[in-house]
VOPAGU-2260 file (C-alpha; in pm, 1 decimal, decimal comma):
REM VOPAGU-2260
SITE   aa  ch    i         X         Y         Z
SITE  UNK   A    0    1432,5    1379,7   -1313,9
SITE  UNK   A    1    1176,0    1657,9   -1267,3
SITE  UNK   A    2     797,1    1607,5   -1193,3
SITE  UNK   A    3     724,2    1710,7   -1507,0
SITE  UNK   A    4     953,1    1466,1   -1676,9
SITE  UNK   A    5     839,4    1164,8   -1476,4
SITE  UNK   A    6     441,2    1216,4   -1475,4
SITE  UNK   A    7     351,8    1055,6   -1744,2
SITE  UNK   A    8     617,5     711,0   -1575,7
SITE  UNK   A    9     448,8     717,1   -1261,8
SITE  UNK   A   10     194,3     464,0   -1347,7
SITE  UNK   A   11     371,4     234,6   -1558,8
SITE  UNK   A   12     651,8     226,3   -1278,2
SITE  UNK   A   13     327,8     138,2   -1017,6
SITE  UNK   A   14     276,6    -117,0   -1269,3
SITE  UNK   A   15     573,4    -277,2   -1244,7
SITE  UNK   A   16     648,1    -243,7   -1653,1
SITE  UNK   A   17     947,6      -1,2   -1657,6
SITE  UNK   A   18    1349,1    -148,7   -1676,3
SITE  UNK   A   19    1542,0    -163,5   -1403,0
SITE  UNK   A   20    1750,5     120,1   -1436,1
SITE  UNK   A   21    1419,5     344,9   -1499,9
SITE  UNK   A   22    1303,7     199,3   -1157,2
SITE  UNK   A   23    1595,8     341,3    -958,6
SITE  UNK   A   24    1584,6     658,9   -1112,7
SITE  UNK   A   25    1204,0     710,5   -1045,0
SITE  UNK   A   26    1323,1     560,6    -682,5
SITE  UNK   A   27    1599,0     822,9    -639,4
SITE  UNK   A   28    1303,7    1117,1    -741,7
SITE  UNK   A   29    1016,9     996,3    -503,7
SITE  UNK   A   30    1255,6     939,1    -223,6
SITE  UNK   A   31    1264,0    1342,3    -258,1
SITE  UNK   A   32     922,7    1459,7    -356,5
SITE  UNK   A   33     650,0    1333,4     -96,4
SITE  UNK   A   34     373,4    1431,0    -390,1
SITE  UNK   A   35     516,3    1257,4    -667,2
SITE  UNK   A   36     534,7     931,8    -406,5
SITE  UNK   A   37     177,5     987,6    -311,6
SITE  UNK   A   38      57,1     948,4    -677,4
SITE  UNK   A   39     233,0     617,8    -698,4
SITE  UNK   A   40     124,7     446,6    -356,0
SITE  UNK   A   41    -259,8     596,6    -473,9
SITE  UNK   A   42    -185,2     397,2    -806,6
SITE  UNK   A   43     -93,5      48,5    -627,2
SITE  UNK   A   44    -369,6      92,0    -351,3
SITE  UNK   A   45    -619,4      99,9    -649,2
SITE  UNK   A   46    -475,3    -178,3    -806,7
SITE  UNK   A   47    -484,4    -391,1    -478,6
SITE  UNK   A   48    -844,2    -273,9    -447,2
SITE  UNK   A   49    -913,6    -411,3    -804,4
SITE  UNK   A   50    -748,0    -719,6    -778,5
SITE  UNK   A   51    -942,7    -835,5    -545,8
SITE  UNK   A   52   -1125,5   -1146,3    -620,8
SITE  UNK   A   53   -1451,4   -1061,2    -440,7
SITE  UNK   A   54   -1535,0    -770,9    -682,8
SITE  UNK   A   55   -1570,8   -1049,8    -959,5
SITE  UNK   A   56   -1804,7   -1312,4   -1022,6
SITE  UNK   A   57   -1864,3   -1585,8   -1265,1
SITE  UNK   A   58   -2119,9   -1602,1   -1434,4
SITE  UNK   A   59   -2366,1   -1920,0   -1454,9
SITE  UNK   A   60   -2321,0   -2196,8   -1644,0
SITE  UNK   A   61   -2672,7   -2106,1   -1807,8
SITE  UNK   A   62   -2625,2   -1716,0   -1875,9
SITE  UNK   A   63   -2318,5   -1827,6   -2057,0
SITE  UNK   A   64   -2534,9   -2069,3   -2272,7
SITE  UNK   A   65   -2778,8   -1782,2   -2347,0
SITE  UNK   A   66   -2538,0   -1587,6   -2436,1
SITE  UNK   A   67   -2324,2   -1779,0   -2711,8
SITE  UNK   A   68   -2706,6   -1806,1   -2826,5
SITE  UNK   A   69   -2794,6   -1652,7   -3181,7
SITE  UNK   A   70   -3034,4   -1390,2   -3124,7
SITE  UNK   A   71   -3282,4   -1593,4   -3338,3
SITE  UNK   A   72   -3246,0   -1850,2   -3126,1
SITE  UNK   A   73   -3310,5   -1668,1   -2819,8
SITE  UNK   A   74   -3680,1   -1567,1   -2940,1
SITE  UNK   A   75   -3729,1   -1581,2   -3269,9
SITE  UNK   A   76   -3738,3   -1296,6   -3577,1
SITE  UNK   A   77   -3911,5   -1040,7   -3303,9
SITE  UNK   A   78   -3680,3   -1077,4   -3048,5
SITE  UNK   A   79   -3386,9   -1044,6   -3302,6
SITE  UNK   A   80   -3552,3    -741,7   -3415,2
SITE  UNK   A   81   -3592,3    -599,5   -3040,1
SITE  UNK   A   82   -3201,3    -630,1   -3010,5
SITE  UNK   A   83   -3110,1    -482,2   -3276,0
SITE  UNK   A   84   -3276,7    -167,3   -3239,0
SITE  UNK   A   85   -3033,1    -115,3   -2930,2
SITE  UNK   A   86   -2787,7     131,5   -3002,1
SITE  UNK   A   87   -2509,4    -128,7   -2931,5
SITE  UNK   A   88   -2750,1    -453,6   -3029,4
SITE  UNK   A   89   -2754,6    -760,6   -2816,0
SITE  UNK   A   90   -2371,1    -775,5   -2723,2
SITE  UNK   A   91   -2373,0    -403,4   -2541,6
SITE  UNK   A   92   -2655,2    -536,0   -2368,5
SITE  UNK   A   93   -2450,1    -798,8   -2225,4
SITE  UNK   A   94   -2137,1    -552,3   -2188,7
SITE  UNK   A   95   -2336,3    -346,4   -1968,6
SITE  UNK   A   96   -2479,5    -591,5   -1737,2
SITE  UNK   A   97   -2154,0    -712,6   -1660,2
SITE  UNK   A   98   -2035,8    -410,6   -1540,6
SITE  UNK   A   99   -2373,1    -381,7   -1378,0
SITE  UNK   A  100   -2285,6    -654,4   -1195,9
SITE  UNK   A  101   -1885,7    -550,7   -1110,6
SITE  UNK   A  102   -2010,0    -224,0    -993,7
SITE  UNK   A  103   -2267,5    -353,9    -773,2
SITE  UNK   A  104   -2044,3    -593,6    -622,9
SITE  UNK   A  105   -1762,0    -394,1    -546,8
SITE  UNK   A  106   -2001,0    -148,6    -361,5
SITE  UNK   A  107   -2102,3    -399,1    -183,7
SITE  UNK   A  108   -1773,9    -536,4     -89,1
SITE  UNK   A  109   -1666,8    -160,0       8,7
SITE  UNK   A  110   -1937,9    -121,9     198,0
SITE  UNK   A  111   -1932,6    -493,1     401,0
SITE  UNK   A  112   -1592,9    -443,8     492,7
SITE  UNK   A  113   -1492,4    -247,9     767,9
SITE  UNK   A  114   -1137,7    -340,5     740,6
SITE  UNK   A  115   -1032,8    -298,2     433,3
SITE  UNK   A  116    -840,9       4,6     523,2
SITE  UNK   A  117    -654,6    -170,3     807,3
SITE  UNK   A  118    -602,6    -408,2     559,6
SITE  UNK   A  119    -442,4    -163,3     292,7
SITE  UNK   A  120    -284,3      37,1     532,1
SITE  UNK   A  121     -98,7    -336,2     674,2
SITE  UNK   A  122      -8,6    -384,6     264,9
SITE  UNK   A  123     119,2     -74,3     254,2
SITE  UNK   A  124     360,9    -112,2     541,4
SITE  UNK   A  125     473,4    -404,5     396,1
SITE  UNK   A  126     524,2    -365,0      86,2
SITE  UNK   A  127     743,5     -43,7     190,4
SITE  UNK   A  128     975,3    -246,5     447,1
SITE  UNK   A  129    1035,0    -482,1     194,5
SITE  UNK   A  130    1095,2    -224,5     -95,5
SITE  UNK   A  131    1405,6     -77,0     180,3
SITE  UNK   A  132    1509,7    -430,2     175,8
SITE  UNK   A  133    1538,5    -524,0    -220,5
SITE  UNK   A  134    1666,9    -194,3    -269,6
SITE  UNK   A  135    1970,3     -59,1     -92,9
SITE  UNK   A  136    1926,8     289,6    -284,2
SITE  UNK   A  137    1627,6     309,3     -98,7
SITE  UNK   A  138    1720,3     196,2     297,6
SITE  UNK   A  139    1866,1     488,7     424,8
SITE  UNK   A  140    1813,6     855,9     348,2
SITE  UNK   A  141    1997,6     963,2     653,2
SITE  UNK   A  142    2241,5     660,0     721,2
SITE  UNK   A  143    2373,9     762,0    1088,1
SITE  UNK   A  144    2401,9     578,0    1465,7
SITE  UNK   A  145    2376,5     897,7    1658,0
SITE  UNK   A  146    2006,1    1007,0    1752,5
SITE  UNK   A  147    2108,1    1385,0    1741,0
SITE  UNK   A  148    2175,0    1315,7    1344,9
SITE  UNK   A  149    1850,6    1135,0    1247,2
SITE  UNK   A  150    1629,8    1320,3    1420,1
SITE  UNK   A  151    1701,8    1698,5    1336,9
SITE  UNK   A  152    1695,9    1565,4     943,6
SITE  UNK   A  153    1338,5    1491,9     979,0
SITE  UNK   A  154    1242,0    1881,1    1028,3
SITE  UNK   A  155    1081,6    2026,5     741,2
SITE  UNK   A  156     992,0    1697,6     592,2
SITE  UNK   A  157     735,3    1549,6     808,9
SITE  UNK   A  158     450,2    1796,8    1012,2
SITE  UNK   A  159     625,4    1655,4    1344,1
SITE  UNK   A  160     971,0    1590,1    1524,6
SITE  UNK   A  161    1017,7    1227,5    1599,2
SITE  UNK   A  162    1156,1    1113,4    1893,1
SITE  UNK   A  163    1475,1     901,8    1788,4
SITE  UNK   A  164    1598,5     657,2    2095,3
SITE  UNK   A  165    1991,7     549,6    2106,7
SITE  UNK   A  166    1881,5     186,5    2203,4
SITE  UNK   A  167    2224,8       5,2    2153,1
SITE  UNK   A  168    2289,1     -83,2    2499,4
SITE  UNK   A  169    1988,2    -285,0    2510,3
SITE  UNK   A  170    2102,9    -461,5    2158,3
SITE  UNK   A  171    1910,0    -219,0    1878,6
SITE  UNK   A  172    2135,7     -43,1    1714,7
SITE  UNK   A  173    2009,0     296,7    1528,5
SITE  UNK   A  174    2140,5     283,3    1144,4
SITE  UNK   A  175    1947,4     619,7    1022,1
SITE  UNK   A  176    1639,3     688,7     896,2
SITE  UNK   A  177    1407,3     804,3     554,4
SITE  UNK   A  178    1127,6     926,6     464,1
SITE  UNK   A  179     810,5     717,2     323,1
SITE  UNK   A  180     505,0     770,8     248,3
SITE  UNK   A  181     231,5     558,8     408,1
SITE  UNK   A  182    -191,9     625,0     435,7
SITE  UNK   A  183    -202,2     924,1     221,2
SITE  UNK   A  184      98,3    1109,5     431,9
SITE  UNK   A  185     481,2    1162,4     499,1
SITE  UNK   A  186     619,3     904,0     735,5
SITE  UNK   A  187     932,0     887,4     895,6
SITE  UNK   A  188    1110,3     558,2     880,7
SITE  UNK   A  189    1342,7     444,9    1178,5
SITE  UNK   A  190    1602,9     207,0    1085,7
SITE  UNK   A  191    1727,6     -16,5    1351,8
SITE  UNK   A  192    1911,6    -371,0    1333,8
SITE  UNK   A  193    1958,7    -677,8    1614,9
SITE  UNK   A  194    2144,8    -967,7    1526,0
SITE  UNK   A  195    2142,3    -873,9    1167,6
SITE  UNK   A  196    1773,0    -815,7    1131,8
SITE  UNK   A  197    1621,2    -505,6     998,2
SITE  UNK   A  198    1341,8    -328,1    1222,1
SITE  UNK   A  199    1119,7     -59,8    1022,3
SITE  UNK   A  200    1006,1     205,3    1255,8
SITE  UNK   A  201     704,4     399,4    1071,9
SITE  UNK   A  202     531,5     722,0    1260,1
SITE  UNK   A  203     364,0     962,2    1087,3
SITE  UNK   A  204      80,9    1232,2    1218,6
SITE  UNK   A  205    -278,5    1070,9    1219,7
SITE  UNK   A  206    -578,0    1218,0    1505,8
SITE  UNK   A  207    -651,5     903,8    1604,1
SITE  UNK   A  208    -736,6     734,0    1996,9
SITE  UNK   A  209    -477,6     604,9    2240,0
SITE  UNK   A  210    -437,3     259,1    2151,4
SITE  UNK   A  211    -244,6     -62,6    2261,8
SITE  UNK   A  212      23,9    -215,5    2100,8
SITE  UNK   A  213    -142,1    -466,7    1836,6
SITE  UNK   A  214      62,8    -777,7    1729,0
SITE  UNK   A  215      -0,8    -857,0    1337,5
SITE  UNK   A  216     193,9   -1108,4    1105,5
SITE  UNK   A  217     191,7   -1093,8     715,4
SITE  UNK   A  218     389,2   -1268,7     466,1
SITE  UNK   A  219     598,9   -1384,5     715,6
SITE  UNK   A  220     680,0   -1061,5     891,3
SITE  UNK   A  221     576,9    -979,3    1251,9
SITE  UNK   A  222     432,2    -614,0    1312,8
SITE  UNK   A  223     321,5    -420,7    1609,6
SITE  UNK   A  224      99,6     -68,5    1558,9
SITE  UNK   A  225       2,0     149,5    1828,9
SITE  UNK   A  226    -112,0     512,7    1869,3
SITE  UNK   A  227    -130,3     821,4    2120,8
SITE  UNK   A  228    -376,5    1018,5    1985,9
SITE  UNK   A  229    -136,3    1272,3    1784,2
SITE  UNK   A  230     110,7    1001,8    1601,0
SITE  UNK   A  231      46,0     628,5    1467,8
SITE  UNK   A  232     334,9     383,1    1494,6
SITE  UNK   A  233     422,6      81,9    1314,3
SITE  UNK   A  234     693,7    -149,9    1370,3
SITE  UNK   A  235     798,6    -466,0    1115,3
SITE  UNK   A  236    1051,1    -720,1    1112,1
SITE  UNK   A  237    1113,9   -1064,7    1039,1
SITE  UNK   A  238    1266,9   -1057,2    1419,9
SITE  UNK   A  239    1094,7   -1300,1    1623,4
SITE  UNK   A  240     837,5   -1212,9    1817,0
SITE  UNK   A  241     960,1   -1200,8    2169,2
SITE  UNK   A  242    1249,3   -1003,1    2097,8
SITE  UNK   A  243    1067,1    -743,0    1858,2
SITE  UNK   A  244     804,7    -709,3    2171,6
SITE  UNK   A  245    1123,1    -593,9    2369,4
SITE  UNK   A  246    1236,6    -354,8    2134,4
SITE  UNK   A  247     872,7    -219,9    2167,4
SITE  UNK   A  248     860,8    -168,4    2507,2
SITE  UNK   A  249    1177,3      16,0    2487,0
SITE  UNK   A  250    1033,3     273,9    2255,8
SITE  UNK   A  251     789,6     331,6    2412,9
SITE  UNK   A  252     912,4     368,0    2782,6
């Protein structure tokens, strides 16, 4: 499928409304075409952003009251007559205070919450290991055990060379790699396995300051994120914790 021919899917496929078969198809395309990929994790990081319960709020018990309210009951022949001089009478009144009132919250949400992009970018991490996981089609784009495979095939598709560690002696076996895209970017993906568990490796480019390895867990997956200024890193597994802190530490020696 072209770009062209799959614009006008990209949304419903974010949506989750297209077959199955459609799905791997559209799979198959953005696993090649970083732009087309980008539209689609844009789509479901709006959605997230929308479904969040905070940017709604229910109204009183008494607003509803006033408004199932006839208009002649809320004030007589005058104030009926008030309403509906309104271009869209006494209902777009309402209509527009409610958005009033979503708008103003969600700006305030936005601006109260500092992480909301760690947040989203955590989301986003997981919801792409898990996607490798449900979908085979999608685990490997370069399915190899020898560093001086994986690594050369990320040239020309991410703005940087990863560095790609043979870590089987110590138990982590290299199975390939792919490429993702994560925060608005193209990501290489690591793919490593210990005692049948998968471990997600996730670098892409970002200016950003040297920081520590962080230990997260979401939806029952452990993750560690660090940075050196030129490259963030993410790492997720359902590993335990003690061994996916060793596999760390060997990364990064």
């Amino acid at each position: 499928m072209t770009c062209e021919e799959i614009s006008s899917l990209l949304t419903p496929y974010a949506d989750g409304e297209l077959d199955l078969m459609r799905d791997l198809e559209i799979e198959q395309h953005l696993r090649e075409c970083p732009v087309c990929a980008g539209v689609v994790q844009r789509s479901r990081s709006l959605n997230t952003m929308l479904s969040d319960p905070a940017l709604y709020h229910r109204s009183s018990a008494d607003l509803q009251r006033r408004v199932r309210l006839s208009p002649g009951q809320l004030g007589g022949a005058r104030a009926r007559d008030r309403l509906a001089s309104l271009p869209w009478g006494w209902l777009g009144v309402v209509a527009a205070a409610a958005v009033l009132v979503a708008v103003t919250l969600w700006v305030t949400r936005q601006g109260r919450s500092a992480l909301s992009h760690d947040e989203l970018l955590v989301r986003e991490v997981v919801s792409a290991h898990v996607r490798a996981l449900m979908l085979p089609s999608h685990t490997l784009d370069v399915e190899s055990s020898d560093q001086h495979t994986v690594k050369p095939w990320f040239i020309g598709k991410v703005d940087f060379v990863p560095e790609v560690k043979d870590l089987t002696p110590q138990g982590f076996t290299l199975t390939g790699g792919r490429l993702e895209y994560i925060d608005d970017r193209p990501a290489a993906a690591l793919v490593y396995t210990h005692a049948k568990h998968v471990i997600n490796v996730f670098i892409w480019r970002a200016a950003e300051n040297d920081r520590p390895p962080e230990f997260l867990k979401r939806q029952g997956y452990h993750l560690i994120r660090w940075a050196d200024k030129e490259r963030m890193f993410w790492v997720i597994s359902d590993l335990n914790e003690k061994d996916l802190r060793q596999f760390v530490e060997l990364l990064r020696r």
